[in-house]
N, C-alpha and C positions, 0 to 999 in steps of 0.2 A: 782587749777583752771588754774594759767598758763603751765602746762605741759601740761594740758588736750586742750588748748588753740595750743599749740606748736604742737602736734601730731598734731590735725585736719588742720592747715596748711601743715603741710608736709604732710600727705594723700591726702589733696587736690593736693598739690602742683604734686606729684608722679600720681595721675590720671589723671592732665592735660598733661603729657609728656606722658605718655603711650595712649592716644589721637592722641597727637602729632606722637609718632612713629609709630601708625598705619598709618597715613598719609604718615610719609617717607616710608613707608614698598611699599605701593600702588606706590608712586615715583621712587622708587627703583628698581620697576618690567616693571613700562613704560620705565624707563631708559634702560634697559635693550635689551629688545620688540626693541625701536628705534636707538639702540646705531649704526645701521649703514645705515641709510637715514641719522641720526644726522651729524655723520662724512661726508658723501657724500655731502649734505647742505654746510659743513665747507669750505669743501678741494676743492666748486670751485670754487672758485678765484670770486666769487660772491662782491659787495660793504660789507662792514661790518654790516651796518645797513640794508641792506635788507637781510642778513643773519640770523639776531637776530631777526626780526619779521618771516623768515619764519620756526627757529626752534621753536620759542613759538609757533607759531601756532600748528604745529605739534605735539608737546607735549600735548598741550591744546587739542587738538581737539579728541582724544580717552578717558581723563577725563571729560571732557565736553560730550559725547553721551553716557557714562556709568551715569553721576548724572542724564542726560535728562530719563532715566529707571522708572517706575512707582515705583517698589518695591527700590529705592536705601532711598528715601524719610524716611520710616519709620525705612530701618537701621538705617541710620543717625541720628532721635531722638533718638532710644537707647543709641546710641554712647555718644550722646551729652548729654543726661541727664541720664547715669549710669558714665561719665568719664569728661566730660566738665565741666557742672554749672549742681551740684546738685539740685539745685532748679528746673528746667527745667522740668515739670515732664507730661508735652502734649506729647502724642502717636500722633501722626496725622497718617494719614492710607494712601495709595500709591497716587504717585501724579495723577491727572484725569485733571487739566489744562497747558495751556502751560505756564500762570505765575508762577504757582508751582513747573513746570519739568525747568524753567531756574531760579529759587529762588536755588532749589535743587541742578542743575550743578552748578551755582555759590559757593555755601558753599561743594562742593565737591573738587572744583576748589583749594578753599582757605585750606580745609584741608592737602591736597597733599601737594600745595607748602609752606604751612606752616609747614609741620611734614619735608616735605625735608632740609628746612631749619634749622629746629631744628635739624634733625638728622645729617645734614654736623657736626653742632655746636660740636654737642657730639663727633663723631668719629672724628673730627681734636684735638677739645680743649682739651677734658679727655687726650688721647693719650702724647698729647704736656706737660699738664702739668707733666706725669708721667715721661717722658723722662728728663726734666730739672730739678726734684729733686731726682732721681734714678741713673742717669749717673754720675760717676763725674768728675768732670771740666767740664762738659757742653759737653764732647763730643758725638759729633753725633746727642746732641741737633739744630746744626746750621743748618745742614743739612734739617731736620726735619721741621723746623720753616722756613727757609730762611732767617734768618735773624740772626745779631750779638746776640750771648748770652754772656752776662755777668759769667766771670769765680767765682766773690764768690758765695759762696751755698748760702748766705741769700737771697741774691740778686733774685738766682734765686728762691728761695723758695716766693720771691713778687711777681715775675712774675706766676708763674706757679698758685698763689692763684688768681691773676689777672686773666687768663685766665679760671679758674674754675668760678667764681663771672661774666664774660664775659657768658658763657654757662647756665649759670643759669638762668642770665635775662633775653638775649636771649630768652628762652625757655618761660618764666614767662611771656614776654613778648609777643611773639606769645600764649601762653596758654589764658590768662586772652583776648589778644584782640578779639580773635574765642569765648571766652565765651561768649563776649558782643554781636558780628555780630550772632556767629550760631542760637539761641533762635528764634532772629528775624527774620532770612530765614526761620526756619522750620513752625512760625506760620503763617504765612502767610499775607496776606491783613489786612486792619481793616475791609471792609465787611466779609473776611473769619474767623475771627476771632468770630464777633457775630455771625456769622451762623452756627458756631460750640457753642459759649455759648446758645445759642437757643435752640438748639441739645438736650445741655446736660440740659438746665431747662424744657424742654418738657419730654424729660426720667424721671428725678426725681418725676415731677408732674406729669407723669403716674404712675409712680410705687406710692407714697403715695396715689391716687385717687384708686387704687387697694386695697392696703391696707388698707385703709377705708372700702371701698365695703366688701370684707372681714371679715375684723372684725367686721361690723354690723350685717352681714346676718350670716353668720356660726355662731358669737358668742349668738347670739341672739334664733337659733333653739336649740343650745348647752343649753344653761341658759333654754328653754325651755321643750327639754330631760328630763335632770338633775333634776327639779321641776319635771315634771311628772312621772320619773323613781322613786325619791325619796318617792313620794304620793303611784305607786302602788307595794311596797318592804311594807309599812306598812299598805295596804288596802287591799295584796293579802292573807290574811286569815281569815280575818269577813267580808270583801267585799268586794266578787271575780269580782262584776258586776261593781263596780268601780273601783278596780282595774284594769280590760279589760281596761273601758274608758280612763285608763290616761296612758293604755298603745297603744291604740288604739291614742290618742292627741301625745304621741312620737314620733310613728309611721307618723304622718302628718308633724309634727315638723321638722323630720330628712328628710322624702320626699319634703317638700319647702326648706331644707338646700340645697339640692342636685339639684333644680332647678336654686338657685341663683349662686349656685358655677358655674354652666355648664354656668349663665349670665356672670361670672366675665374670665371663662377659654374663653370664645368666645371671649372677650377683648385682653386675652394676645395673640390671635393669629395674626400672622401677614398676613395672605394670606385673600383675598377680601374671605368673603362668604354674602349667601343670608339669606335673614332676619330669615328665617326657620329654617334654621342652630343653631341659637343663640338665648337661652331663652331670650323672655323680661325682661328689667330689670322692678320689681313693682312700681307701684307709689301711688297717692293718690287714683285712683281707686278701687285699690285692699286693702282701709282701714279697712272694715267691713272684710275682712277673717285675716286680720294682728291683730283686735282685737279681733277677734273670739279665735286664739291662745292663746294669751296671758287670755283671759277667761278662756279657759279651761286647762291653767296651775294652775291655782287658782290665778290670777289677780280681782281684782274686778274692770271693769271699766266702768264710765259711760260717753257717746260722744254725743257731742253736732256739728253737721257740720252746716254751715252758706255759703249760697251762693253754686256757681255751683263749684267744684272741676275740672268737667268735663274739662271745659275751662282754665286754666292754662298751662301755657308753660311746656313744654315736662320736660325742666329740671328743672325746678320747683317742680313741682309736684314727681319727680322722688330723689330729695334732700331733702322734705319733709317727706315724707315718710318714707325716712333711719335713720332722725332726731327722728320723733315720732317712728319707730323699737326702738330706742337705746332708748327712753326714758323708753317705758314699758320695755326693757330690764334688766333697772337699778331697776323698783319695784318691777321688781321679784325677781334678785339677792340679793336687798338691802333689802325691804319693802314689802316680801312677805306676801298676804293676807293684805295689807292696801289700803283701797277705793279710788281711785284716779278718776281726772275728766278729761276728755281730752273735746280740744274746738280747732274745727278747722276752721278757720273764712276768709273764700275767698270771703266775698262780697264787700268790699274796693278795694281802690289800693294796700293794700298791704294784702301778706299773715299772718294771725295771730297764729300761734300755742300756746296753752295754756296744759300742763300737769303737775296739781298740785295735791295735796293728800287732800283729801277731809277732813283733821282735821290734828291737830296738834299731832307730834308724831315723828314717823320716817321719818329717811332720805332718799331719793331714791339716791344720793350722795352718798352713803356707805363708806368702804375705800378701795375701789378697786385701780388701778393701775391710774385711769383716765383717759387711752385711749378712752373711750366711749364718754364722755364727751369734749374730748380736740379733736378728731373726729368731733363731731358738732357743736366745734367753729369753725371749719377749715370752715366745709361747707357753713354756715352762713358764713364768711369771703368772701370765692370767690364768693356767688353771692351778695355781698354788704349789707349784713344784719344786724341784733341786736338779741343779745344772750343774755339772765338773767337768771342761774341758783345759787339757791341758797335757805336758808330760809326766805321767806314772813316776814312784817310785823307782822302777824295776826299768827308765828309760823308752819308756811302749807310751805312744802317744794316745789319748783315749778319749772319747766323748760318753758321759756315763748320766742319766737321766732318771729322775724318779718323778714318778707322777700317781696324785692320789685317784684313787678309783671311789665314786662314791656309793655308785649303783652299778648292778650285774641285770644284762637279761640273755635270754637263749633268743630275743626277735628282737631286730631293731629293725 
């Protein structure tokens, strides 16, 4: 545990320097580029201190309009969180305002003159320490250092560990202080912040609202195939005339699979189209052909509607719907051929969904995976609802749903 403990600091500790000397590497190269305006700036006979503000400027001002670069932005996340603070693990994508493009130059600013700094570290200290326990008597170490060296070797063997333990911290210390500050340039504002966690809980809560739709409608014509394919494999040689029909019920089965998919592919597209473009998605209206199917898979059901359906809110009615799909779903995978009673009750304030097996016996529960199920607690959840599925008192197994209705119209 402590070795394993030991390594991961020193990996750390090795990709915040290698960080670092990408910085001086960048330093290195601006040094370079300005190495004679610098000297011009030096040599003329300028005050000292308006000297030293006009070479920072100058240095600063080509690393400064390279971070101000839209694309420098998400370099620098990589950097920073494949080599800085592993924890770090926000992509943010190129800068688009002007608080983000001088967040950006600033921790570009700091990288430079911090890897510069680091790198001086290394190339004076490493060097210095090698010469003062390699030489001996210290020669040519004075030289080097500019200053007096102690002629014993231990002597100098403390110094030379001194100026290694110097470089080290140095470095540690510029490393760890960039891990703290870069994080917080690269995410930006606390409004950009949520407007990115927004982002990403609208994405996820597309994609699972997808995935719903999905596995209600495809899985539901699939369970309804499979029952009819199954019926006409053992009907298609004493009865050929029912066996058509429950191949003819597949056949419809798999044609509304292929309308709701083309409902769910219209969602995932992202370009504006017209309403013509993109099947409806079904809803309570369309209950009598939703249980028509399930009838002639061999369901047996009998429905009782209450009140106008008509008038329900669009997503109402359209949550509804998906809810009772997945219910007959489950009596046919589970409960196939067991009487169930569906009861759909829209003349209150709220919505009542009732499908329960008209006797004790089987489960429409089965032991499937639960996605069906954990599906239309979801739904019930986002519009503020109540879910009961389970076994009755009375031994009748039932799926019973309430849902608040908030607005009525006669045209949706």
């Amino acid at each position: 545990m402590a070795r394993e403990v030991v390594r991961r600091t020193v990996a750390q500790s090795l990709h915040r320097w290698l960080y670092l000397l990408l910085g001086g590497a960048i330093g290195v190269a601006v040094g370079i580029v300005l190495a004679w305006p610098v000297q011009v700036i030096v040599t003329s006979g300028l005050p000292p201190v308006l000297i030293g503000v006009l070479v920072a400027l100058l240095v600063a001002a080509p690393v400064v309009a390279v971070g101000a670069l839209a694309e420098v932005r998400p370099v620098e996340a990589v950097a920073v969180g494949g080599l800085l603070a592993r924890g770090f693990t926000h992509r943010p994508g190129p800068s688009t305002t002007a608080p983000q493009r001088a967040r950006t130059a600033l921790l570009l600013a700091l990288h430079v003159l911090a890897g510069t700094v680091a790198g001086a570290l290394l190339v004076i200290g490493v060097p210095s320490a090698v010469v003062l326990v390699a030489v001996p008597g210290g020669a040519g170490a004075e030289d080097l250092l500019g200053m007096a060296v102690p002629a014993a070797w231990p002597a100098r063997v403390v110094l030379a560990a001194g100026l290694l333990a110097l470089v080290v911290a140095g470095g540690e210390l510029l490393g760890r202080g960039l891990a703290a500050v870069a994080p917080r340039l690269l995410a930006g504002s606390t409004a950009e912040r949520l407007a990115a966690a927004e982002a990403s809980v609208s994405v996820l809560t597309g994609r699972d609202r997808l995935a719903r739709e999905l596995h209600d409608s495809v899985g539901h014509a699939l369970s309804l195939a499979s029952v009819q394919a199954g019926a006409a494999r053992r009907l298609l040689t004493r009865d050929p005339v029912a066996a058509e029909e429950a191949i003819r019920a597949t056949e419809d089965a798999t044609r509304r699979a292929l309308v709701d998919l083309d409902h769910v592919l219209g969602l995932l597209r992202e370009e504006e189209q017209a309403a013509a473009d993109v099947a409806p998605a079904p809803d309570l209206r369309d209950l009598a052909e939703l249980v028509g199917t399930a009838r002639a898979a061999g369901a047996v059901v009998s429905v009782e509607v209450r009140g106008a359906v008509e008038s329900l809110p669009a997503l109402v009615s359209r949550e509804a719907y998906r809810i009772v799909q997945e219910g007959l779903t489950n009596v046919l995978r589970y409960a196939p051929g067991t009487a169930c009673r569906l009861v759909v009750d829209a003349a209150g304030d709220d919505l009542e969904l009732v499908l329960a097996n008209t006797g004790p016996g089987a489960a429409a529960a089965g032991s499937g995976g639960g996605r069906g199920l954990r599906g239309v607690r979801e739904r019930v959840r986002d519009l503020r609802g109540e879910v009961r599925a389970g076994v009755a008192a009375d031994g009748r197994w039932q799926l019973a749903v309430r849902l608040p209705v908030h607005a009525r119209s006669a045209v949706r």
